[in-house]
C-alpha positions as CSV (number, residue, x, y, z in Angstrom):
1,X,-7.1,-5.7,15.3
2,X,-8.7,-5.4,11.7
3,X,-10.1,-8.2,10.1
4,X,-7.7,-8.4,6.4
5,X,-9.5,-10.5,3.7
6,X,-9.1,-11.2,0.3
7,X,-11.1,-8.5,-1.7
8,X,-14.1,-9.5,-4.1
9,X,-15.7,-7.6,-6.8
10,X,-18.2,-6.1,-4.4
11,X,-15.3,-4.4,-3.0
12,X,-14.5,-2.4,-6.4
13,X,-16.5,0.9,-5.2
14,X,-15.0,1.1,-1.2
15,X,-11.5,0.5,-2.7
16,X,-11.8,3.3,-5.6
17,X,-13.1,5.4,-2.6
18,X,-10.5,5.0,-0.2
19,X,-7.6,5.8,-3.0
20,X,-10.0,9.0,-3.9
21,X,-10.3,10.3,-0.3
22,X,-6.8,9.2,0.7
23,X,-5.6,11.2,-2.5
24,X,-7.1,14.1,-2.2
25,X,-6.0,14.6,1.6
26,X,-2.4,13.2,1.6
27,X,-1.8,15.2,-1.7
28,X,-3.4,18.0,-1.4
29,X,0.2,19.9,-1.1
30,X,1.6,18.4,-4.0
31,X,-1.2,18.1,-6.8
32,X,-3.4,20.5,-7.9
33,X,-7.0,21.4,-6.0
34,X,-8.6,21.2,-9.6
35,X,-6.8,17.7,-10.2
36,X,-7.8,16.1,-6.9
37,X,-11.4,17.5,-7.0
38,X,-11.4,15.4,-10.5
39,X,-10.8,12.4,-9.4
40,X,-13.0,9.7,-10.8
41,X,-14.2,7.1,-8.5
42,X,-15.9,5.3,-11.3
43,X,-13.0,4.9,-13.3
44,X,-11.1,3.8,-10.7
45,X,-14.0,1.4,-9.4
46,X,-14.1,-0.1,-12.6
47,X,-9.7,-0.9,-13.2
48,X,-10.3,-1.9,-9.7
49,X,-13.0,-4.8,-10.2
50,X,-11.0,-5.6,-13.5
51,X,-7.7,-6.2,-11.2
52,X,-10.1,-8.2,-8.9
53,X,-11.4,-10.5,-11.5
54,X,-7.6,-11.1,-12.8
55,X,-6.2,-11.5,-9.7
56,X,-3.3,-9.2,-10.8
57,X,-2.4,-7.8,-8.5
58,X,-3.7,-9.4,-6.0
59,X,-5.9,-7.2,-2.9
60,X,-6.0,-7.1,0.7
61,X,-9.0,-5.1,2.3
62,X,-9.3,-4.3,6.4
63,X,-12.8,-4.0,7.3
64,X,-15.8,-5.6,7.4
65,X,-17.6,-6.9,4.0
66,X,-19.9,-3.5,4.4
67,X,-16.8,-1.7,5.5
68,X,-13.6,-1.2,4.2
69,X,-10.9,0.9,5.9
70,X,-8.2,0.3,3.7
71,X,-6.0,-2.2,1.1
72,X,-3.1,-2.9,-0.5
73,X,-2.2,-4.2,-3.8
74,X,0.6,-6.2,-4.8
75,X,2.4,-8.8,-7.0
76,X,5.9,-9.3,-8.6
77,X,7.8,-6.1,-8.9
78,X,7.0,-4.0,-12.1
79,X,10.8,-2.4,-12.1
80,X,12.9,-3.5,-15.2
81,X,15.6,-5.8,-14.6
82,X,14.0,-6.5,-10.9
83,X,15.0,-9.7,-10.1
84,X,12.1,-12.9,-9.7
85,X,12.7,-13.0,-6.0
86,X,11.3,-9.3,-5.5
87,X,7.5,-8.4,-5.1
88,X,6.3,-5.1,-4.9
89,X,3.6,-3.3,-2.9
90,X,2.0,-1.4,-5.9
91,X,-0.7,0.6,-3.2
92,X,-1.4,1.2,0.2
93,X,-4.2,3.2,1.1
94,X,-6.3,3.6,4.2
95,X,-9.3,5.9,4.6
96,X,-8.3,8.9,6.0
97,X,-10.4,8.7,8.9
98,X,-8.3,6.0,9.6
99,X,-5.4,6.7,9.7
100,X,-2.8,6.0,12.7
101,X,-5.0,3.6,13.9
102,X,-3.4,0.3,13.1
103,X,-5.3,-0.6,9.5
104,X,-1.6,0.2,7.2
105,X,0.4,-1.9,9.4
106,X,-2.5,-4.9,9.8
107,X,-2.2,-4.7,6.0
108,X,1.4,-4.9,6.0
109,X,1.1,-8.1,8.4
110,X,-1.3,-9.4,6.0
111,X,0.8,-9.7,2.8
112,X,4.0,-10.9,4.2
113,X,2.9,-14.5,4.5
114,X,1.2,-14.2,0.5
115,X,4.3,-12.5,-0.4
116,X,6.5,-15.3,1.3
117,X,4.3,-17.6,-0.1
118,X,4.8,-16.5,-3.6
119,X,8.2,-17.5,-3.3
120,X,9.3,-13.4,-2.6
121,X,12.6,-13.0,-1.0
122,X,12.5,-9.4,-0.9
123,X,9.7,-6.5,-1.6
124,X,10.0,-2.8,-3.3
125,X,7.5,-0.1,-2.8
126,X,7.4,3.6,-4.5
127,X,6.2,6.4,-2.7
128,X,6.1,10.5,-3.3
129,X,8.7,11.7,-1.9
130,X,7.0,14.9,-0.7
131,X,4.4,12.7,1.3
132,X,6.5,12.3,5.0
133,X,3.9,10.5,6.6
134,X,3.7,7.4,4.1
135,X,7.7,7.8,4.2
136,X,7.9,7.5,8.1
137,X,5.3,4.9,8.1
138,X,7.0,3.0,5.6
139,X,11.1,2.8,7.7
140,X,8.9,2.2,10.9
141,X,8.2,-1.1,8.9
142,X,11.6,-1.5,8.3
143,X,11.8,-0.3,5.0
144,X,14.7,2.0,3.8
145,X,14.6,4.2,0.6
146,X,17.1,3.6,-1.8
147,X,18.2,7.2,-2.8
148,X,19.7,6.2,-6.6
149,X,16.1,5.1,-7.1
150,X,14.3,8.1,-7.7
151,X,11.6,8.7,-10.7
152,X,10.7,11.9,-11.5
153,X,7.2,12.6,-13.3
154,X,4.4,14.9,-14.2
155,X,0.5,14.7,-13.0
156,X,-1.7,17.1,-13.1
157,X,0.1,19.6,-13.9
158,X,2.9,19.1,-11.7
159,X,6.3,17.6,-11.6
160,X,6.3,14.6,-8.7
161,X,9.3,12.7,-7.6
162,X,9.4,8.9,-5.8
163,X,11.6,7.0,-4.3
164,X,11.7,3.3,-4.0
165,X,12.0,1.7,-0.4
166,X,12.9,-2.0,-0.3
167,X,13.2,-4.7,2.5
168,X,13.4,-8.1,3.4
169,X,10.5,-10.2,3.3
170,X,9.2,-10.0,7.1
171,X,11.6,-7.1,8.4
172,X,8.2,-5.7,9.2
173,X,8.5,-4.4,12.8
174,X,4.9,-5.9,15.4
175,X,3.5,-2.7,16.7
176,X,3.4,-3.1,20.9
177,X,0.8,-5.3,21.9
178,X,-0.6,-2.0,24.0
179,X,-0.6,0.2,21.0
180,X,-3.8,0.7,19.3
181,X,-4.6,-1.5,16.4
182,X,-1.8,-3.8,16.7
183,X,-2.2,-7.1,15.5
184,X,-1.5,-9.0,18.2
185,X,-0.9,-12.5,16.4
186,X,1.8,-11.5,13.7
187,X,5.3,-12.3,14.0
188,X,7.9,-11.4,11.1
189,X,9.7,-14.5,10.5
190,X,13.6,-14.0,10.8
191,X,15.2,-11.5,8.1
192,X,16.6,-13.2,4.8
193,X,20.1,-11.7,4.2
C-alpha cells in the first residue's frame, strides 16, 4: 500500500514533475511534441506551492516525504450551476513509472473520507476523452461519463475534447486484497442514491 499524506510546500517541485512527466507520456498522441517538450515545471511548481499555501484545492501525495509517486487535487466542483453537494477531482496524476501499480486507486481511497467529510454527496471529474487509459481507470472506480457533458477546447495547437464522469461519494470499487498495491484497509461506505 502507499503511504497518502497531506502535501506541504516542499512537495511543490515532485508534484509539478509528476504532472510534466505524466503529460508528456499519456499525451503524447494528442498534443503536440513541441508543446509537451515545453512544459514548464517551474511554473507549474510555483501555482502548485501557491495551491498548497491556500489550501484550494486541497492535495493528496503517495510517497514518501523524499518521494512522491503521484496526487490528486480536489475541492468543490468548478462546473456552473453544480450543485453544493458535488466535489470535483480537478487532477490525478501518478508518475509514469508508476503506473498500474496501485498509487491512482490509493489516491482515490484517500479522498473519499475528505470528500465525505466536506459534506460531498457526489463527485465530478473531467478527463480527455482521447486518453483510454485514465477513462478505463476511472469506470473501474465506478465512475460513469456523462456523454451530454462534453467540452471541447484548444491547447497547443490542437482541438481537445473531455468528458465529465461523475459518481457517488464511495462507489469507489477495493482492488482484491491479492492485487498489487491494493489498499488493503479501505472500504467504500454504502452508495448515496
Amino acid at each position: 500500500m502507499h503511504p497518502i499524506r497531506c502535501a506541504t510546500p516542499a512537495d511543490a517541485r515532485a508534484i509539478a514533475e509528476v504532472q510534466v512527466a505524466s503529460w508528456r507520456v499519456a499525451y503524447r498522441d494528442l498534443m503536440s511534441e513541441t508543446y509537451l517538450a515545453a512544459l514548464s515545471t517551474d511554473r507549474r511548481e510555483a501555482a502548485w506551492r501557491d495551491s498548497i499555501a491556500r489550501a484550494s484545492p486541497e492535495i493528496l501525495v503517495a510517497g514518501e516525504p523524499d518521494a512522491v509517486l503521484g496526487w490528486i487535487a480536489f475541492d468543490r466542483s468548478r462546473d456552473p450551476g453544480a450543485p453544493a453537494g458535488t466535489g470535483e477531482i480537478w487532477s490525478l496524476y501518478a508518475d509514469p513509472a508508476h503506473w498500474s501499480r496501485g498509487v491512482g486507486r490509493a489516491l482515490w481511497a484517500g479522498a473519499h473520507p475528505r470528500l465525505r467529510a466536506r459534506g460531498f454527496e457526489a463527485v465530478t471529474l473531467w478527463v480527455l476523452t482521447g486518453n483510454p487509459r485514465a477513462r478505463r481507470f476511472y469506470s473501474r472506480l465506478g465512475l460513469a461519463p456523462e456523454p451530454a457533458q462534453v467540452k471541447t477546447f484548444e491547447m497547443g495547437g490542437r482541438t481537445l475534447e473531455e468528458i465529465r464522469y461523475q459518481g457517488a461519494i464511495g462507489s469507489a470499487r477495493p482492488l482484491p486484497a491479492d492485487e498489487p498495491g491494493a489498499p488493503q484497509r479501505f472500504q467504500p461506505p454504502p452508495r448515496v442514491l
